[in-house]
C-alpha positions, 0 to 999 in steps of 0.5 A, spaced: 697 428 951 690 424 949 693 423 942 700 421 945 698 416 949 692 413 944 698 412 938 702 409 944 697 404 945 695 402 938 701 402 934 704 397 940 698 392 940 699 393 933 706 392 933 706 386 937 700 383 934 704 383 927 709 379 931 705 373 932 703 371 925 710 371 923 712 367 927 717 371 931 718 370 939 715 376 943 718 377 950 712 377 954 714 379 961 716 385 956 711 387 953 706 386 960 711 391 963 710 396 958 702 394 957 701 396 964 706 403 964 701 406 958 695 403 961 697 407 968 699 413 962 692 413 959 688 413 965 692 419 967 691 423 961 683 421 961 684 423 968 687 430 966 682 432 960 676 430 963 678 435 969 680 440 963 674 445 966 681 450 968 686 452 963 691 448 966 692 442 969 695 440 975 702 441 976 704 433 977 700 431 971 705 434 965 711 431 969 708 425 971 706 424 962 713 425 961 717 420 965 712 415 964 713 417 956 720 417 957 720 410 962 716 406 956 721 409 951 727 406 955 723 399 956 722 398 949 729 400 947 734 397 953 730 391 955 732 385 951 
């Protein structure tokens, strides 16, 4: 879940990053909402590995990693 949701937040920054010097538009208001589910995604896994002294995690925590996953995924690809 760690390295999910670091490769999330780093080829994102990078990817927008790379738009700018090609002179390409960037939908802001886009990219913030994205910004703002992976950082709420990024917390939450720092929070259950950090809390990892028990074999498994809570019970929301797996669910709730998910559907943030699958929300980011259905803003990069539906909103345009």
């Amino acid at each position: 879940m760690m390295h999910e949701a670091w490769t999330m937040l780093v080829t994102g920054i990078l990817l927008v990053g790379l738009q700018y010097p090609l002179g390409n538009e960037v939908n802001n208001a886009k990219i913030s909402v994205k910004l703002v589910v992976l950082v709420v995604l990024v917390v939450l896994v720092v929070i259950a590995v950090a809390n990892r002294k028990r074999e498994s995690v809570k019970g929301g925590v797996l669910p709730a990693t998910g559907g943030l996953t699958v929300v980011n995924v259905l803003l990069a690809t539906v909103w345009r």
